[in-house]
BALO-265495 format. One line per 4 residues: number of its first residue (from 1); their letters; for each residue x, y, z of N, C-alpha, C. Coordinates in pm, 1 decimal. Atoms other than C-alpha are relative to their C-alpha. Last residue first. Layout:
N
NUM> A> X,Y,Z,X,Y,Z,X,Y,Z; ...
REM end
This chain:
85
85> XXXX> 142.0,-52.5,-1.6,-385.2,-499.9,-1134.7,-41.7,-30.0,-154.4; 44.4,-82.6,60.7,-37.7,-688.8,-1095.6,-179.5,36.6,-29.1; 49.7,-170.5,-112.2,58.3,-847.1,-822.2,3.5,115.9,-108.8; -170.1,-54.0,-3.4,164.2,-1150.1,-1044.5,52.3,120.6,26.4
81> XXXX> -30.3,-125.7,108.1,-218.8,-1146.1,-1161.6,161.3,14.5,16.3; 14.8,23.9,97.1,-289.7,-1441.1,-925.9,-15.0,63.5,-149.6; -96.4,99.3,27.8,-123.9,-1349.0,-653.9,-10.9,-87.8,-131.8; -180.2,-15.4,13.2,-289.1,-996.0,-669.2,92.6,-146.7,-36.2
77> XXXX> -19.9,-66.1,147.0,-643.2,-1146.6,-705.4,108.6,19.3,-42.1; 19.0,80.9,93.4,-583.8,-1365.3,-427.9,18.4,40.7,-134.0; -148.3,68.5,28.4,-449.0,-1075.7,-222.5,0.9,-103.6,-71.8; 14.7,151.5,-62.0,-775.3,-880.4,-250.0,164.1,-93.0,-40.7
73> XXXX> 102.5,142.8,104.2,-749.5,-506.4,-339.6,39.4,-122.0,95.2; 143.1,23.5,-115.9,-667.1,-195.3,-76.7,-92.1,-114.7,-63.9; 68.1,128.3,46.7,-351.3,-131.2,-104.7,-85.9,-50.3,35.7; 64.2,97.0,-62.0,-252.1,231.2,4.8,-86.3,-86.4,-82.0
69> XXXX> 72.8,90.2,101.1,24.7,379.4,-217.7,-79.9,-82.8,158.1; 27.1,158.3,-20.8,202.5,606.7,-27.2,-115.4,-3.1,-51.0; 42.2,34.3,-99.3,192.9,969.8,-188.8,31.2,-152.5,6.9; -95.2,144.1,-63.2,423.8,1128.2,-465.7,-112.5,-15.4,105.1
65> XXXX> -7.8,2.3,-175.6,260.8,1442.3,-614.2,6.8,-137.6,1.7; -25.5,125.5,-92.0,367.0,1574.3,-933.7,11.7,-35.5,74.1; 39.8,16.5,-148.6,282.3,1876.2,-1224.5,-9.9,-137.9,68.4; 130.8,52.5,-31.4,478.0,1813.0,-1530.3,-50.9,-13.2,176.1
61> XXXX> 83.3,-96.3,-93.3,770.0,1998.7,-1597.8,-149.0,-33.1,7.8; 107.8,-71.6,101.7,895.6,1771.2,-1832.5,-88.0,92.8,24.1; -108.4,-80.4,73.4,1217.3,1712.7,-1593.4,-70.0,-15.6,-154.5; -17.1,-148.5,1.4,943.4,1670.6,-1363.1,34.3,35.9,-71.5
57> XXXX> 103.0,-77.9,-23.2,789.4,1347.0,-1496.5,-0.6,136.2,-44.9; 98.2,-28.3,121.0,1060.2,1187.3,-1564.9,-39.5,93.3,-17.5; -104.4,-99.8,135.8,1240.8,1254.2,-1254.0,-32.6,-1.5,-103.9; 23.1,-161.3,-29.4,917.4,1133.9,-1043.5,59.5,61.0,-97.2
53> XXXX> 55.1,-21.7,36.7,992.1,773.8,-1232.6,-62.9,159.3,-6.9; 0.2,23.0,174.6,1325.9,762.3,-1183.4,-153.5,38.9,-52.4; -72.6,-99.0,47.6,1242.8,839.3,-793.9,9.6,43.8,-138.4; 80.7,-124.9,-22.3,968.0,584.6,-769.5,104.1,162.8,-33.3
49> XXXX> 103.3,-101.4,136.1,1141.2,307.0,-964.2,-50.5,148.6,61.5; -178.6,16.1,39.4,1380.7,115.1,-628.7,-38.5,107.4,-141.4; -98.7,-99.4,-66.2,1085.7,190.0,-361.1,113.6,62.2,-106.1; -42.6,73.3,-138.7,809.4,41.3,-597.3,104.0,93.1,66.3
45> XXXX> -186.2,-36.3,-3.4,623.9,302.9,-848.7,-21.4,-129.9,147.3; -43.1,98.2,-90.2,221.4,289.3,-955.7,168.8,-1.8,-2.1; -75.1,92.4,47.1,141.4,573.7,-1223.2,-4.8,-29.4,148.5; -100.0,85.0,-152.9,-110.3,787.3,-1163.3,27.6,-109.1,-73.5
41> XXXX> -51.4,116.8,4.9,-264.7,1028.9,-1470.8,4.9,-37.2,151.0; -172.8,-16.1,-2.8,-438.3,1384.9,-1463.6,-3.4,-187.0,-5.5; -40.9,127.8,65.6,-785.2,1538.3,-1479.6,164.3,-31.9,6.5; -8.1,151.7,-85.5,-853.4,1819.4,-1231.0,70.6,-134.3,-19.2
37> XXXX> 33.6,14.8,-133.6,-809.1,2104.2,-1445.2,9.9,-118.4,107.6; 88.1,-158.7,-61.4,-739.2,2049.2,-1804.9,-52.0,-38.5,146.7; 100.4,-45.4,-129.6,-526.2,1784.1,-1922.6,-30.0,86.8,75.5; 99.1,133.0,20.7,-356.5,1764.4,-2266.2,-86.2,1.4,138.2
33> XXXX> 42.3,-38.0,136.9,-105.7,2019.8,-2272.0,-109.0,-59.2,-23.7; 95.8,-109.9,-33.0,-85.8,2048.0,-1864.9,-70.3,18.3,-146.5; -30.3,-135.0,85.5,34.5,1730.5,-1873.1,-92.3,89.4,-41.0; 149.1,-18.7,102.5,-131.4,1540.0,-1543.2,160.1,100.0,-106.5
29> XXXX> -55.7,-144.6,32.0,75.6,1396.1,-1241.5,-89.6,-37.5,-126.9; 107.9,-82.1,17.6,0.3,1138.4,-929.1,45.2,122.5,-104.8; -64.4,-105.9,50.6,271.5,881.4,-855.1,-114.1,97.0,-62.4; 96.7,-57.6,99.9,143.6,644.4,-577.0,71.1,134.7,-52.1
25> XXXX> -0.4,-171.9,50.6,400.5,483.0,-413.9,-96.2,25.1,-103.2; 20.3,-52.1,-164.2,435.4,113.9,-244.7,-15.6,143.7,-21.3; 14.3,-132.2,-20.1,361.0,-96.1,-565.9,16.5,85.8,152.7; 179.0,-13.6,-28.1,438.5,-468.9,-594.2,33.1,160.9,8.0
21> XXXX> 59.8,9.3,-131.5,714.3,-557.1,-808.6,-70.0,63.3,66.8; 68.2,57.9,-52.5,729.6,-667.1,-1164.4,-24.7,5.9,140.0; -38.6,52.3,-135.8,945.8,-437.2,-1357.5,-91.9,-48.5,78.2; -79.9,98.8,-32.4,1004.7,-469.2,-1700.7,-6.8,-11.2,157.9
17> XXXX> -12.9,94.3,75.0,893.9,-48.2,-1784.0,38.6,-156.3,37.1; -89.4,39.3,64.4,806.6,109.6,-1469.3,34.2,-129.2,-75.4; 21.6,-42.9,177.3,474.9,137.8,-1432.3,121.7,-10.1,-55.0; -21.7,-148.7,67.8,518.7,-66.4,-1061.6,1.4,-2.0,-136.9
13> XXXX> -191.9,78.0,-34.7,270.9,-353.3,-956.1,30.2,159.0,-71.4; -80.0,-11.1,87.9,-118.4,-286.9,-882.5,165.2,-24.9,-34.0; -130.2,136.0,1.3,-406.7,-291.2,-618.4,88.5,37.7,-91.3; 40.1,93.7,-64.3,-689.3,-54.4,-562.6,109.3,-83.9,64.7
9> XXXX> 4.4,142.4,6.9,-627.4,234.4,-811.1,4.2,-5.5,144.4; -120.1,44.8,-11.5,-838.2,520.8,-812.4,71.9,-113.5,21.9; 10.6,90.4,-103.1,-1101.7,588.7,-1017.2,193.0,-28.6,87.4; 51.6,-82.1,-96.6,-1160.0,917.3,-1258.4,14.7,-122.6,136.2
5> XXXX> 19.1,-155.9,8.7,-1147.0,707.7,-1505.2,-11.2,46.0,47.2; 80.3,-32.9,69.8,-950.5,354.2,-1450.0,-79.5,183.0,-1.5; 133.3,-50.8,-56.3,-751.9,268.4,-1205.8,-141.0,17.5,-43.1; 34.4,109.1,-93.0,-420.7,302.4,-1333.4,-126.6,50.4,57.5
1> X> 20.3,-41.3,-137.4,-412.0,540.4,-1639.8,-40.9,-122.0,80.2
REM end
């Protein structure tokens, strides 16, 4: 999970496997087999991943909400992580 427990992320690049660019979508979903109530995942998505990644998701019927990704870490950090968190 991005972010850490219960935190949300800050900064980050997309979850998609190999791909290095910056995040503009927050992917928000939980399996229901494994997480109870509240608890759930977020994955990070860029424009060209976020779809692919949603379709995952759903087509496990996993509950999934898409929002913009607001960035809210330090751009040093980012440039020096390879805009990754």
């Amino acid at each position: 999970m991005i972010g850490g427990l219960g935190g949300a992320p800050t900064q980050g690049g997309c979850s998609r496997a190999g791909c290095r660019e910056a995040a503009v979508w927050r992917i928000d979903w939980r399996n229901p087999r494994i997480h109870t109530g509240e608890r759930g995942k977020t994955w990070l998505a860029c424009d060209e991943h976020v779809g692919y990644l949603r379709e995952f998701l759903e087509s496990r019927s996993f509950p999934v909400g898409v929002i913009a990704f607001e960035h809210t870490g330090d751009a040093a950090t980012d440039a020096s992580a390879g805009g990754r968190a």
